[in-house]
N, C-alpha and C positions, 0 to 999 in steps of 0.2 A: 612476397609472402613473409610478413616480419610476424615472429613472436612476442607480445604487448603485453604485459604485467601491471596486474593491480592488484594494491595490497591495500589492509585499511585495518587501523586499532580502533579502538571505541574510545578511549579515553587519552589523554595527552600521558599518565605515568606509563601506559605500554610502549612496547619498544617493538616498532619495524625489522630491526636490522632480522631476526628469521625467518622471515617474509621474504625480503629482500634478497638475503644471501642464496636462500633455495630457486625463486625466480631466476635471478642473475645463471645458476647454478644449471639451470633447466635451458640459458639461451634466451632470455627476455632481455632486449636488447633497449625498450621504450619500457619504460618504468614511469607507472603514477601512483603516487600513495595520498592518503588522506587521515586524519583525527575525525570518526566522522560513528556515529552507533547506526548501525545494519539496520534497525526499524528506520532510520530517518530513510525516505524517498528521495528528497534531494541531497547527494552527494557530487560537490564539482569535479571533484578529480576523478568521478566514476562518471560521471556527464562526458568532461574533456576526453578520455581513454575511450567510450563508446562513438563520439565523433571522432578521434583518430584515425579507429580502425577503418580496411577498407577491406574488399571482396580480394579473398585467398589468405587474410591475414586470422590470425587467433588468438584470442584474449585467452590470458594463463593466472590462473590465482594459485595460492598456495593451498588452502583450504575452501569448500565450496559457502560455507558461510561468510566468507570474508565476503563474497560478491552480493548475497542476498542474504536476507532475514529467515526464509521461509522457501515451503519446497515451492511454494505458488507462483510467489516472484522470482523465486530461481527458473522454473520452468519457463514461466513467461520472456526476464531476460535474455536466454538461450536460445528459448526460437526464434525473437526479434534478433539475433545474430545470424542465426540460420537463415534468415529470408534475405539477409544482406550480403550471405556468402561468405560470413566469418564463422571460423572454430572456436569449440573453446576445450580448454583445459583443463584438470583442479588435480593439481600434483598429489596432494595427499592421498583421495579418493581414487588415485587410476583412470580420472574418465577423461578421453581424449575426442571430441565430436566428429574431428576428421581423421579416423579412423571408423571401420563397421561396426568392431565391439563396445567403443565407447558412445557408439549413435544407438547402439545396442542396449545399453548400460542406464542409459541417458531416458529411452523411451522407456523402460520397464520405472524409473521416477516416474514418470510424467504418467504411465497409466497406472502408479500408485496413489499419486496425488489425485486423480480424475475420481480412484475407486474412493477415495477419501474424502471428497466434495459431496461426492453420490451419496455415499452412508450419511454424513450430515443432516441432508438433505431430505432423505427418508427418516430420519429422527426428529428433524423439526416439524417435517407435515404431518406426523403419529401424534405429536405431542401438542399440537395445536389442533387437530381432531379431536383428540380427547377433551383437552380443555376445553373446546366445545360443546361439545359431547355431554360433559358437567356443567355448561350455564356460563362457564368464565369468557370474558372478552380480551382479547389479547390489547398489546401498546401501549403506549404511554399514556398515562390519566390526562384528562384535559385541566392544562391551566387555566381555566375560566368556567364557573358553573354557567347555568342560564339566567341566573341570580346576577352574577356579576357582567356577561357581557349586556343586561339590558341596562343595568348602573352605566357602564362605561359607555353605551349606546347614548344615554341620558346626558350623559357630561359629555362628549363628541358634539351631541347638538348645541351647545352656547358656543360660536366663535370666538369666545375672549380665552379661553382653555385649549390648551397646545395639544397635540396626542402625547407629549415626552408626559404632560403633567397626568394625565389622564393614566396612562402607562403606571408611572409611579403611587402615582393614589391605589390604581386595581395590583400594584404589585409583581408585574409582571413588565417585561421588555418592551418597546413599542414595537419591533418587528414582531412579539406576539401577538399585538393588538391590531396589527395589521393582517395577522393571518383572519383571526376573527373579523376583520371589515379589511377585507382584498384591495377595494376600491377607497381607500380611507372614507373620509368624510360625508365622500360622492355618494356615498352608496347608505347612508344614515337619513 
C-alpha cells in the first residue's frame, strides 16, 4: 500500500518544489510531476502515476485542482480509482477516500456537481422551449443555402472537377461538401 504523488504547474516559470516538499512531507514515496495546464486531457506523467498505482495504493496531490480542471473530471478521475481499489488524497482540502469522512466529504462533490449538471440541464430545455415557443430554430446556420448545394451538385456532375475544387469555389471545406453528398459523387 504505497502512497504515490502528483503534482503538476501549468507553465515552465512555476516552481514544483511546494508541491513536492508537502508530498514528500505527507509520505509520498513515488513522486511524478509534470509542466502540463489542467484543461489539457493528455497529461503523461498523470497517465504514468494512474498506471502505476495498484489496489490498496492512493494517489496524493497537494491541491485538488492540481489533479483535474473541473469538479466533473475530478469526480470522474476518482471513481475510476475507486473501482480499481485506489484512494485518493488532496492535502490541502482534507479529503482522504480511504477513510469514511473523506468518502464522505468526497460524495457530497459529486452530488453537487450531479445537482449542478441537473440545473443546467433544466435551463437549456426552458430556454430552447421558449425559443421555440417564439418561431426561433436553434444550431448552427447551414453552410450551404439550397442555392448553393444545387451549384455544387452541378459542378460534382463534370468529372474533370475535383471535390477539393468544388469545395473551394462553394467556399466551404470538402468534408462540408461531403456532409451535403454522404455518398460523394455516387449519390449525384
Amino acid at each position: 500500500m504505497a502512497l504515490v504523488g502528483y503534482c503538476r504547474v501549468s507553465t515552465g516559470s512555476q516552481d514544483l518544489g511546494l508541491q513536492v516538499a508537502a508530498l514528500k512531507k505527507a509520505g509520498c514515496k513515488k513522486l511524478f510531476s509534470e509542466t502540463a495546464s489542467g484543461a489539457q486531457r493528455d497529461r503523461p506523467e498523470l497517465s504514468k502515476a494512474l498506471e502505476y498505482l495498484r489496489e490498496g495504493d492512493t494517489l496524493c496531490v497537494w491541491k485538488l485542482d492540481r489533479l483535474a480542471r473541473s469538479l466533473k473530471q475530478l469526480i470522474e478521475t476518482v471513481e475510476q480509482l475507486g473501482e480499481r481499489g485506489i484512494g485518493f488524497k488532496s492535502l490541502s482540502e482534507s479529503i482522504d477516500t480511504t477513510t469514511p469522512g473523506g468518502r464522505l466529504v468526497f460524495h457530497v462533490f459529486a452530488a453537487l456537481a450531479e445537482f449542478e449538471r441537473g440545473i443546467i440541464r433544466e435551463r437549456t430545455r426552458a430556454g430552447l422551449e421558449n425559443a421555440r415557443r417564439l418561431g426561433r430554430k436553434g444550431g448552427r446556420p447551414r453552410s450551404m443555402s439550397p442555392d448553393d448545394v444545387a451549384a455544387a451538385r452541378a459542378l460534382l456532375n463534370s468529372p474533370d472537377i475535383t471535390v477539393e475544387a468544388v469545395a473551394e469555389r462553394m467556399g466551404v471545406s470538402p468534408a462540408t461538401l461531403y456532409r451535403y453528398f454522404p455518398g460523394g459523387r455516387s449519390v449525384i
